[in-house]
N, C-alpha and C positions, 0 to 999 in steps of 0.2 A: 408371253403372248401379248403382243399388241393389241391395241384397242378395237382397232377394223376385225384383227381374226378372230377375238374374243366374242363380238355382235354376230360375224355368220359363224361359229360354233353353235351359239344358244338359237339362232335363225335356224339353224338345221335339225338341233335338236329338238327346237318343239315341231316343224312339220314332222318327225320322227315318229314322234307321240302323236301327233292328229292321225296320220297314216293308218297308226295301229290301232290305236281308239276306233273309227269309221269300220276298220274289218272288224273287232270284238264287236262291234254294234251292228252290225248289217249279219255275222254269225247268227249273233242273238236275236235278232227280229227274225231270221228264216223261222229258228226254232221256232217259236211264239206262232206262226201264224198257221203251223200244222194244229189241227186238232179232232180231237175224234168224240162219238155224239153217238148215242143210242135211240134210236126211232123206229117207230110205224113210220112208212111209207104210203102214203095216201093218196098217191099219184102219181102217173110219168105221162110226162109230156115230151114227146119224140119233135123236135124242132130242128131237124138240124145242130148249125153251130152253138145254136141256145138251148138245147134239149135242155130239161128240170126235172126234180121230182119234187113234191108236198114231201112236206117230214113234217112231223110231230112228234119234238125230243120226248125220252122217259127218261127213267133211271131204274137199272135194273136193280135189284137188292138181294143181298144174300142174309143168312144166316140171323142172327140178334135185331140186325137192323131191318128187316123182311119183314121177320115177326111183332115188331114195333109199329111200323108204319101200316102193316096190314089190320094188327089189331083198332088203329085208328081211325081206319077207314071201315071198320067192322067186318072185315075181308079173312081175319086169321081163322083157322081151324084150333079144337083142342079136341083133347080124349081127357076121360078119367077114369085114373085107375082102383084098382081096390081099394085104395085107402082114401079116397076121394079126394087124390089130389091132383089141379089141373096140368095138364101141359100143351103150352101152346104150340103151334107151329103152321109154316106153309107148306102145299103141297111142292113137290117136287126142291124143295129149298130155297128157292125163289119169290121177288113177288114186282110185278111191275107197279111203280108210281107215277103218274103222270097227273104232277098235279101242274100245268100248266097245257091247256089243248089248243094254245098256236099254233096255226098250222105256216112252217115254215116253205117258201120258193126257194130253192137249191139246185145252182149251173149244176150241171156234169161237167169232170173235163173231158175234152175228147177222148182222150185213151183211158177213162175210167175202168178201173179194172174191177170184175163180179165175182162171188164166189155163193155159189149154191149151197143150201144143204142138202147132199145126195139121198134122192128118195130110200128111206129102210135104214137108215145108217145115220151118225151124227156127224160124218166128216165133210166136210164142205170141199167143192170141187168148183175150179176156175168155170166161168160161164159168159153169156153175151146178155146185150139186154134187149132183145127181144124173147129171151123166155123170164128175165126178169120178169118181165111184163107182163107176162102170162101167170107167173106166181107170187106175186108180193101178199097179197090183201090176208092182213091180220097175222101176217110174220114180224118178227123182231129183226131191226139188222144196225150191223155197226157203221158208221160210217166214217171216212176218215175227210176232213177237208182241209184242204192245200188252199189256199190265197183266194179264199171265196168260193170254191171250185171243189163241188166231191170228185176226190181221187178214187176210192176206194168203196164198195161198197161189199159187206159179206156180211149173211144170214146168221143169226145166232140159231143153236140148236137147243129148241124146248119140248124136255121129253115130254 
């Protein structure tokens, strides 16, 4: 191999690499920019293409870590039993922390998509948001965001 074809081999082979480098990196940044967020809903604001809602992340907690952070906050429950010994715990297994009360502005995207918790039941059923809006205040819901943008928005079910 000559010296000319030798320079556009390695000329080819690194835009080869750069190519495939830019798609692994532009893959991995989609990922990345999804994420999903646990809040009170403390607002919707119907604007059109700018519609919003207030959020105020929490974090929900189960189990060891519930009963930790509750205890902390002087929020756990105990019983004791015949032998007088304590046990702690939360009601229903759960316990919400929200130890930051920023109140976060968050677009909607247009095709936001809702999911209810259907009245009597814990299964959540697709919905619009104008009865969002008629039910948020002092529910829990998940939220998913896409590039700035709530995608997704569904109810958690708290017995």
């Amino acid at each position: 191999m000559n010296f000319k074809m030798r320079k556009i081999f390695i000329l080819s082979l690194i835009i080869i690499v750069c190519i495939f480098s830019n798609k692994a990196g532009a893959q991995t940044g989609m990922a990345q920019k999804a994420k999903s967020e646990i809040a009170f809903i403390t607002a919707i604001n119907l604007m059109g293409k700018n519609s919003n809602i207030d959020a105020d992340f929490v974090q929900m907690l189960t189990g060891k870590t519930a009963i930790k952070a509750a205890k902390k906050s002087g929020e756990a429950e105990y019983d004791i039993n015949a032998k007088g010994d304590t046990s702690w715990y939360v009601p229903n297994d759960y316990y919400i922390l929200n130890s930051n009360k920023k109140i976060r502005k968050l677009l909607l995207a247009p095709s936001v998509n809702i999911y209810l918790v259907k009245d009597g039941g814990s299964k959540v059923t697709k919905s619009i948001l104008p009865v969002l809006r008629k039910n948020y205040a002092g529910k829990i819901f998940k939220l998913l965001i896409e590039e700035s943008k709530v995608v997704r928005i569904e109810e958690i079910y708290i017995p």
